[in-house]
C-alpha positions as CSV (number, residue, x, y, z in Angstrom):
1,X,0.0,0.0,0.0
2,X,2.9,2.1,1.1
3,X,4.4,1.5,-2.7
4,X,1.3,2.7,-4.6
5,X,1.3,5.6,-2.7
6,X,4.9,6.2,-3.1
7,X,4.3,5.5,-6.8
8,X,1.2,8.0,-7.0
9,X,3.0,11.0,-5.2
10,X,5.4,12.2,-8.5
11,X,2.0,11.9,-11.2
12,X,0.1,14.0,-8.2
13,X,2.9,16.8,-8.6
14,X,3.0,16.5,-12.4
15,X,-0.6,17.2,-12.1
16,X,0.0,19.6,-9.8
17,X,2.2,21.7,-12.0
18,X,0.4,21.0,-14.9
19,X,-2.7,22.7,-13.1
20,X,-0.6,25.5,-11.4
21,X,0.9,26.2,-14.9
22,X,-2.4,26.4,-16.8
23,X,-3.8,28.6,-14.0
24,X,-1.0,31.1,-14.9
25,X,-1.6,31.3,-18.5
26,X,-5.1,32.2,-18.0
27,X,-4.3,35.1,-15.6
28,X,-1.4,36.1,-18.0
29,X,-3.3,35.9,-21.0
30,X,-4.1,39.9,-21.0
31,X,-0.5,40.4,-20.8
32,X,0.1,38.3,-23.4
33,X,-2.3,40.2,-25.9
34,X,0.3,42.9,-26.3
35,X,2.4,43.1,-29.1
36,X,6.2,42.7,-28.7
37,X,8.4,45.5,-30.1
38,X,8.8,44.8,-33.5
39,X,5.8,43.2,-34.1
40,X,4.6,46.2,-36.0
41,X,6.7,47.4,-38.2
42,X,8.4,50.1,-36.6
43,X,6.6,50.5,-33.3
44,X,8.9,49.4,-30.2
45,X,7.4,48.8,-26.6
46,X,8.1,52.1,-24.4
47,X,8.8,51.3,-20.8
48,X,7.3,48.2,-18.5
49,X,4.3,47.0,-18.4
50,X,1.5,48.8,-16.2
51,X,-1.0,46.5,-14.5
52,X,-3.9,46.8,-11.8
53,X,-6.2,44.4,-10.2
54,X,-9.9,45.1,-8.7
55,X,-8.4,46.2,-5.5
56,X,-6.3,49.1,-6.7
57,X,-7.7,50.2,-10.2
58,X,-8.8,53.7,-8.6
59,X,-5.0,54.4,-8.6
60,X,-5.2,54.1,-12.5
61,X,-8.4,55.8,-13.4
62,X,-9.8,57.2,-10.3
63,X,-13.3,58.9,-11.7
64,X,-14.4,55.4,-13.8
65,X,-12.8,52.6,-11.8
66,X,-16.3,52.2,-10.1
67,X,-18.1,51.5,-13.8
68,X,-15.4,49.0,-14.3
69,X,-15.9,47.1,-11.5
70,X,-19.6,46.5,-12.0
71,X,-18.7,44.3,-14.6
72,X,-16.8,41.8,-12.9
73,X,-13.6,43.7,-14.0
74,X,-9.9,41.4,-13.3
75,X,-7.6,43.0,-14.6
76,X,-6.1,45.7,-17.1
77,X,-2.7,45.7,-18.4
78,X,-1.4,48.5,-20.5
79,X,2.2,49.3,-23.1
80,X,3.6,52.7,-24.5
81,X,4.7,52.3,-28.0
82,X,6.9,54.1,-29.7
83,X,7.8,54.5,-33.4
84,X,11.1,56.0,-34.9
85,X,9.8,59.6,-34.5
86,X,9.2,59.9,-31.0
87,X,5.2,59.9,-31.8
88,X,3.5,57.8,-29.1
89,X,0.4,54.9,-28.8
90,X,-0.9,53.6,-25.6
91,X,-2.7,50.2,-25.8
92,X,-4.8,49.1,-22.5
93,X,-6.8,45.7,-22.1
94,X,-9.3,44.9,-19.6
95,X,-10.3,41.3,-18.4
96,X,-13.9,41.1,-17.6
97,X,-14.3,37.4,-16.9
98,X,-16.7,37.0,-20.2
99,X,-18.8,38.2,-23.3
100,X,-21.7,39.7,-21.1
101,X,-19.4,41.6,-19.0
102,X,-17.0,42.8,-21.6
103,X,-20.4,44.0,-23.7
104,X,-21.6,45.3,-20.7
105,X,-18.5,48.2,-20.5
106,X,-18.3,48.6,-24.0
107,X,-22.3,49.6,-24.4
108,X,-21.7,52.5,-22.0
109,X,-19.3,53.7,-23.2
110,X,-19.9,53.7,-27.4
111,X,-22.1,56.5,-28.8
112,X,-24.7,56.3,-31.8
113,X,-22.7,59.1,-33.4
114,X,-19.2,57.5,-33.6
115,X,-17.5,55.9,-36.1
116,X,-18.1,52.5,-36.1
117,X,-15.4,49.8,-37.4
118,X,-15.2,45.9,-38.3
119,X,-12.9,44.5,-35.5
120,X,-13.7,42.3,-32.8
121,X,-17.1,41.9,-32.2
122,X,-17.6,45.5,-32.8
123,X,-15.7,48.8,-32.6
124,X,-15.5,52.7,-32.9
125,X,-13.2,55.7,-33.2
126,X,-12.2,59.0,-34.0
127,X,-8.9,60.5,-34.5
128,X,-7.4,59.8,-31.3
129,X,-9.1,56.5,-29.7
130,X,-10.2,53.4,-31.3
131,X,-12.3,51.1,-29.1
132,X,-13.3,47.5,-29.6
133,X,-14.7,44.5,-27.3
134,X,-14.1,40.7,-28.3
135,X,-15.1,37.6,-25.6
136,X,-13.3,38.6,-22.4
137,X,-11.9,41.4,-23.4
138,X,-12.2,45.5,-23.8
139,X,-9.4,47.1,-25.9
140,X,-8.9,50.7,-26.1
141,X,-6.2,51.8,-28.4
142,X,-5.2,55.8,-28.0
143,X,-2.7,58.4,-29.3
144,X,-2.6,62.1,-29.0
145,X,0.5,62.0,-31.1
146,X,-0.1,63.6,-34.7
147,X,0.6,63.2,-38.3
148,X,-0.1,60.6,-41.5
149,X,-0.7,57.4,-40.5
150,X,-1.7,57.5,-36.9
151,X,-5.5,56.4,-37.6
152,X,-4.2,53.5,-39.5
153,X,-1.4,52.4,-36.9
154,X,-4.2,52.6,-34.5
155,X,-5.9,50.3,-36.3
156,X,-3.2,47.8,-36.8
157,X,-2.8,47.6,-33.7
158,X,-6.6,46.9,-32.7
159,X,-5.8,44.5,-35.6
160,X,-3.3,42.6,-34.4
161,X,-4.4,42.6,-31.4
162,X,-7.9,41.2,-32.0
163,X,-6.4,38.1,-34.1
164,X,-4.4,37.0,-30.9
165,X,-7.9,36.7,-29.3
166,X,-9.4,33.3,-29.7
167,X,-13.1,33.7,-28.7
168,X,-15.7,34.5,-30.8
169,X,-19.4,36.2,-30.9
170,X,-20.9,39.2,-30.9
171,X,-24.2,40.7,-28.8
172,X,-25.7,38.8,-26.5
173,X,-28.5,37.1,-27.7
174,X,-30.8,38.5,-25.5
175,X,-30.5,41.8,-28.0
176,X,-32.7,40.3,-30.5
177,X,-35.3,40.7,-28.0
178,X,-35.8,44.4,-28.7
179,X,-38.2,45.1,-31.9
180,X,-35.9,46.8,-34.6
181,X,-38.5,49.2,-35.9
182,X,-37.7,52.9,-34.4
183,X,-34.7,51.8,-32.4
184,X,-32.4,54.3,-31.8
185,X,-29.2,52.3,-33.5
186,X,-26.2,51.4,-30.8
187,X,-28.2,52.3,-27.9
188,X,-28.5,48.9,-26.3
189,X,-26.6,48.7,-23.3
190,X,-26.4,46.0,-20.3
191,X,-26.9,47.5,-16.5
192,X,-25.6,45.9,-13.6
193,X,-26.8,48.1,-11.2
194,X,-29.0,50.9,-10.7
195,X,-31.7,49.5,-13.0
196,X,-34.6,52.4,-13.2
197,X,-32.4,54.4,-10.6
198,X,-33.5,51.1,-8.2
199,X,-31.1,48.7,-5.8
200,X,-33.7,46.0,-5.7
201,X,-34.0,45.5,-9.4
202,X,-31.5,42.5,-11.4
203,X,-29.5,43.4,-14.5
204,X,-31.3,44.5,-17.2
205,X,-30.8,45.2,-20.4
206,X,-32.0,48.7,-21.4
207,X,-32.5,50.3,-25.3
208,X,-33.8,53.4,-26.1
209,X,-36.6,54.3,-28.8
210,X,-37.4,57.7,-30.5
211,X,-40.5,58.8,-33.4
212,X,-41.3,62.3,-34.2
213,X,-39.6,63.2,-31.2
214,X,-41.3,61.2,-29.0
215,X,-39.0,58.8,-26.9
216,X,-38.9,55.6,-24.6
217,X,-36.8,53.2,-23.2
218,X,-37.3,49.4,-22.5
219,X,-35.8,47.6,-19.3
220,X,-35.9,43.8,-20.5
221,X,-34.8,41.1,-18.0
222,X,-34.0,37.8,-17.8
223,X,-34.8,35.2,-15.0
224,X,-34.2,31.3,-14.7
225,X,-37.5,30.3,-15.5
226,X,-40.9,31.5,-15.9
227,X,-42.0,31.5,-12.2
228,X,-38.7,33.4,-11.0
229,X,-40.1,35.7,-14.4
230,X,-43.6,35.9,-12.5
231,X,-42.3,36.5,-9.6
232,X,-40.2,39.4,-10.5
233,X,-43.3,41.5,-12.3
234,X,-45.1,40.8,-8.7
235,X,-42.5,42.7,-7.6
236,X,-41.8,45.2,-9.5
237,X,-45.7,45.7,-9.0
238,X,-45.5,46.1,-5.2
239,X,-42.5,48.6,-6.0
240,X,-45.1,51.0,-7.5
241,X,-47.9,49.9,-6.3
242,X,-50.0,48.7,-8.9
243,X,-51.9,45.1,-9.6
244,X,-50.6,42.2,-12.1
245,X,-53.3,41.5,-14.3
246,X,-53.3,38.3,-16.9
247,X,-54.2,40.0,-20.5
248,X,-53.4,38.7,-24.3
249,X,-50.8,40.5,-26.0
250,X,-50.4,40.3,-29.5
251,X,-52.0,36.7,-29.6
252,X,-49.4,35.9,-26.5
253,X,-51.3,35.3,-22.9
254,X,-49.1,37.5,-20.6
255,X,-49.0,39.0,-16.9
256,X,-48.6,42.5,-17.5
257,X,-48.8,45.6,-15.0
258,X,-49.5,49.5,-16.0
259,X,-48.7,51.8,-13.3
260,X,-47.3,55.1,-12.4
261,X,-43.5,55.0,-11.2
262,X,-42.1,57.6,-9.3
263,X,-39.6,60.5,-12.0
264,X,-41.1,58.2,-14.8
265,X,-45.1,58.4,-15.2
266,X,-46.6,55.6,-17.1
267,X,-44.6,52.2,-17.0
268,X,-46.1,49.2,-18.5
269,X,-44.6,46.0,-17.5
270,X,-45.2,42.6,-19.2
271,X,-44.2,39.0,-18.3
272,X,-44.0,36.2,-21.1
273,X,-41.7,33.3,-20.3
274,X,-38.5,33.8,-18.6
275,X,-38.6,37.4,-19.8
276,X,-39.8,40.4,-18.3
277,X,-39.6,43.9,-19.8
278,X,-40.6,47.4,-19.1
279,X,-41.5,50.4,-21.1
280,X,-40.8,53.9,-20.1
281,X,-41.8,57.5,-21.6
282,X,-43.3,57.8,-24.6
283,X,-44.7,60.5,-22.6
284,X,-47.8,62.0,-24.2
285,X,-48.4,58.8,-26.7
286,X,-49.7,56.0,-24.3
287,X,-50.8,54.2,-27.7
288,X,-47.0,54.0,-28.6
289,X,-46.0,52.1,-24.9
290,X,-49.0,49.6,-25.6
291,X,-47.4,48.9,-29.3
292,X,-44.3,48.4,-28.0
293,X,-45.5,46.2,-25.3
294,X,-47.5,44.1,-27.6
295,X,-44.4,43.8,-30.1
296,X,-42.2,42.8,-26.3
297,X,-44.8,40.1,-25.7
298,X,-44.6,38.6,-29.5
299,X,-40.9,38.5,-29.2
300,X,-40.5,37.2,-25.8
301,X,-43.2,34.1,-26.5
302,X,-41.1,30.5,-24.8
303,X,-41.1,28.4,-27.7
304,X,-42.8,25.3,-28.4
């Protein structure tokens, strides 16, 4: 017995090791996203690496580290590059444990207005910053450096950067929830926290709407199942004091709740599923919340 114990201990360590050793990779795997001087032609790394971790990431950008960390941020590592004239470009990648996180940043912080760009899943940019998300990861690639050129070496760096990443995707699926028609294009974001200014509400995903000036947002949320769904719109119901009723929706039976909501006026919830959404504003066109409602409810229907 003593033997096969003996003989077990060295295949435990290699295991061990083995383990330890693919641990490492995975927390070095940000670091090893940047490119090595040389790798573009003509650009040379620029000092040592910068890194911070949850606990400390307010040293490196004080006023935002709090949006970062709602999204299960890990860890950011950043490089100075240099090319033969002295002009400069920064490169900074965040871990955010996953797709839905890394989304998550990257829809607060893109605007319909920028200039939108095919690398990663998506990205945008101007003359000085090019942004782009791809499975785990938010890359932001800046410069206030000037001249020909610096838009495109921005972008071969995103580039080369983005091929080095091995997932793949793009929205979450949950996106395809929100009718198209009247959308306001790249407004969908994902909240973490603060869901209709609220503490007791779960994530949500949020897009806004806009016709002849009037406007509206949708709250949609996703549950485990249908009864933690029902459950939710109760609720959300005893948040703002209003009744659950059971109604057909666009063919769909539904729970659905219309109330008043403290800073918001008319909400209209509506439960189908494991989804529940919300609809805000369209102040002073009540038909326009009950057409989107109706259009929530065809969209949300479980399949058979």
């Amino acid at each position: 017995m003593k033997k096969q114990i003996l003989l077990m201990i060295p295949v435990l360590v290699i295991l061990l090791i083995v383990w330890s050793g693919s641990c490492q990779a995975e927390e070095l795997m940000a670091e090893g996203l940047l490119p090595g001087s040389g790798q573009l032609e003509g650009w040379v790394r620029d000092g040592d690496m910068i890194e911070y971790f949850p606990d400390n990431l307010w040293e490196y950008i004080n006023g935002s580290a709090e949006n970062f960390l709602m999204y299960d941020f890990r860890q950011v590592v950043a490089m100075h590059y240099l090319d033969p004239s002295e002009r400069e470009i920064k490169v900074e990648i965040y871990d955010h444990g996953g797709p839905l996180m890394t989304f998550g940043i990257y829809s607060m912080l893109r605007s319909p207005d920028a200039e939108y760009l095919a690398i990663g899943c998506e990205a945008f940019g101007d003359e000085y910053t090019l942004h782009f998300w791809k499975d785990r990861f938010y890359v932001k690639v800046y410069s206030y450096s000037e001249g020909p050129g610096m838009r495109e070496a921005m972008k071969a760096f995103a580039g080369e950067i983005e091929k080095t990443i091995t997932g793949t995707g793009g929205e979450p699926s949950e996106t395809d929830l929100f009718p198209e028609e009247d959308l306001v294009k790249k407004s969908i974001t994902y909240m973490t926290k603060g869901v209709m200014s609220s503490s007791k509400l779960p994530p949500a995903f949020v897009a806004r709407y806009e016709k002849d000036s009037v406007k509206g947002k949708v709250y949609l949320f996703a549950s485990r199942d249908a009864d933690e769904s029902a459950e939710l719109i109760a609720s959300y119901a005893k948040m703002i004091g209003a009744g659950v009723e059971k109604v057909e929706l666009s063919g769909v039976s539904c729970l659905m709740v219309d109330g008043e909501a403290p800073y918001r006026g008319r909400v209209v919830a509506v439960q189908s599923g494991s989804w529940m959404a919300v609809v805000t504003g369209f102040d002073g066109d009540p038909a326009s919340a009950d057409t989107m409602a109706g259009r929530l409810v065809a969209r949300m229907k479980p399949k058979q």
